[in-house]
N, C-alpha and C positions, 0 to 999 in steps of 0.2 A: 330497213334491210339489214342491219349490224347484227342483229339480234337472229334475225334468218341464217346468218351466213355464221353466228358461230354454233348455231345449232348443228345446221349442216357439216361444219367443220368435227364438230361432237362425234358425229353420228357418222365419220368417214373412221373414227377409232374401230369399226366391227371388219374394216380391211385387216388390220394388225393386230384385232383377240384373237388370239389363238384361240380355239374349241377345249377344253379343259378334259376331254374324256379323253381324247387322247393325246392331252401333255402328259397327264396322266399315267399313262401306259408306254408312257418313252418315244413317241413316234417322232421317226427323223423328219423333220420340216413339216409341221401338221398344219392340217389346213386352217385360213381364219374364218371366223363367224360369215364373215360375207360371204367366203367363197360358199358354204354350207348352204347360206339364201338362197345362192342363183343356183344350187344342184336340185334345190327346194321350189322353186318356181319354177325350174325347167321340166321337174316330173308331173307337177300342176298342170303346165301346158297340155304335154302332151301323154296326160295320160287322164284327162277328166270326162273325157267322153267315154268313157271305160269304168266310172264311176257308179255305186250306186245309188238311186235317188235322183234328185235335179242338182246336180252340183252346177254351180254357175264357172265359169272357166276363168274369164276376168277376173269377176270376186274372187278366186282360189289364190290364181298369179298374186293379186294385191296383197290379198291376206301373209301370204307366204314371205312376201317381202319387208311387211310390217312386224313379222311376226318375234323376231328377237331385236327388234331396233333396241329395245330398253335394254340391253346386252352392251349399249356403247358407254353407258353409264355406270351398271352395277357388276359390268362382266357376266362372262359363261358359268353358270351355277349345272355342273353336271350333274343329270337322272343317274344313278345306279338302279339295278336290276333288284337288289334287298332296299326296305325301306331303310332299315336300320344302319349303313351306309350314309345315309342323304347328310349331309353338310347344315341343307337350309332346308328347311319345312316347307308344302308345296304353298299352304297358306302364305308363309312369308317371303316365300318367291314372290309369289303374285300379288303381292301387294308393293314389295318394292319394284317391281318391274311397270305396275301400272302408275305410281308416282313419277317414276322415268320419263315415260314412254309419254306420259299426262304431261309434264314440263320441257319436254323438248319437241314439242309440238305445237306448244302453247303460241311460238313469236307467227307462225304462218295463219295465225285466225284475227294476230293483232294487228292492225293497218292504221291504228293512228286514230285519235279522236277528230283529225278532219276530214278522214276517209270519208268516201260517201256513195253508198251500195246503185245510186241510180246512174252517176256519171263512172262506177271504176266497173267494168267490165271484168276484171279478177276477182271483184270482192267476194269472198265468202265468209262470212261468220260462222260457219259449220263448219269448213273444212279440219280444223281439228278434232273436232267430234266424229265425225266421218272415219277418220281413221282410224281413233282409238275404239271406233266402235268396231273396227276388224278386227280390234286384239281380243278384245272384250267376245265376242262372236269365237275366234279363236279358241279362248281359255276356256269359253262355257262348252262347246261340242256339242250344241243341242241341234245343227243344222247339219244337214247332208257336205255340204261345203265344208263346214267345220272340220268335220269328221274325216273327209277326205285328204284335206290339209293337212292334220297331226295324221296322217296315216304315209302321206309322203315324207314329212319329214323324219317319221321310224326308216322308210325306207331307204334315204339317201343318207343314213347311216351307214344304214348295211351294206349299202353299195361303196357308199369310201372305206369301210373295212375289209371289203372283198379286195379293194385297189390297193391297200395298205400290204395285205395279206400278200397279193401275184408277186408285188415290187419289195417285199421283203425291208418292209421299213420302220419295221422293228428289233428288237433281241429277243427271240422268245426264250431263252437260256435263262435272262438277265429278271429275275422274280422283281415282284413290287407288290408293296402290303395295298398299294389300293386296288389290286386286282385277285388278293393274294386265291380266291375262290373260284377262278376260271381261267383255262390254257388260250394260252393265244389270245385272242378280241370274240371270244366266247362273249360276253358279257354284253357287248354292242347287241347282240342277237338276241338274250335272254331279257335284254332290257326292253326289247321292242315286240315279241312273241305274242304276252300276254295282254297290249295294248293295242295291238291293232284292231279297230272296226267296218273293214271295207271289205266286201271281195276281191278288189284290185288291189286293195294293198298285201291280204294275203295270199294272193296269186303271185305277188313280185315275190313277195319274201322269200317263200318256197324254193322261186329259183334263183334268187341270189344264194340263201342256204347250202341249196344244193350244191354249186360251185365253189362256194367258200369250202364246204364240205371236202370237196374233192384237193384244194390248194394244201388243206391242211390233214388228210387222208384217215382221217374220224368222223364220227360223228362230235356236232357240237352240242354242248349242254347248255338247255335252256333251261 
């Protein structure tokens, strides 16, 4: 159990990562990685029956929750909207996220060389595989679920940059070279535009757009 519980303990650091796109961009009190999860599973819930395809709605929630754990280890690696922007190569994202994500998973499949699968009613020797195979599912986007899942997490972007935007919880006066190409949280929006593949996802964007549009009384440039 030591080994569980400091994994666990690991993986409670995504309460207090701040999200880096908008440390970024100066925003007062920004949310952390976690909070991001549950904006990310909560649009999974209740927006997967609106989905195109068979999106499975459990699978989606789990995925979504799985889906930046490797963030409690290697930190928030923000997408920019240009490639040439990007910090870390998406290659090399995803390779350190899955060594992550692969060893802090690892102690919940280990139960001990006396464990024994017919008397422990918890055993599972899959259960680590199980879940890195949501990430993995995830990263590929070759499934309706997949697809749908990176399509809410563009969206619960948009939607914390619309709440940033109402509550004025930045300086838009106050320039910054990592934004230096787009007003305001422009950029959250152009980053997530040309990635969406849902109808439902680009049915939300539109109307978050629309509203952010309205906060900020332009149009935004994607």
């Amino acid at each position: 159990m030591a080994a569980e519980f400091d994994a666990l303990l690991e993986a409670l650091e995504l309460k207090d990562e701040r999200r880096t796109g908008w440390v970024l961009r100066g925003i007062e009190s920004p949310e952390s990685v976690a909070a991001h999860t549950w904006g990310m599973a909560t649009l999974c819930l209740l927006y997967a029956d609106r989905a195109d395809g068979d999106v499975d709605r459990e699978r989606a929630v789990s995925m979504a929750l799985v889906h930046d754990l490797a963030e409690a280890r290697i930190g928030d690696i923000a997408t920019r909207a240009d490639d040439a922007d990007q910090r870390v190569s998406a290659d090399d994202k995803a390779a350190r996220e899955r060594a992550a994500i692969t060893d802090l998973l690892e102690p919940f499949a280990d139960r001990g060389p006396d464990s024994d699968p017919d008397s422990d009613p918890d055993f599972d020797s899959d259960s680590t595989v199980d879940v890195v195979a949501l990430w993995e599912e995830y990263e590929a986007r070759e499934t309706a679920t997949a697809r749908f899942v990176k399509d809410m997490d563009l969206i619960d972007n948009c939607l914390q940059a619309l709440k940033y935007e109402r509550e004025s919880r930045y300086d838009g006066s106050d320039g910054t070279d990592a934004f230096a190409e787009y007003e305001d949280l422009d950029e959250f929006f152009a980053t997530a535009a040309p990635r969406l593949r849902t109808t439902v996802g680009e049915t939300l964007f539109e109307g978050i757009k629309t509203r952010y549009e309205r906060e900020i009384g332009r149009e935004c440039r994607l």
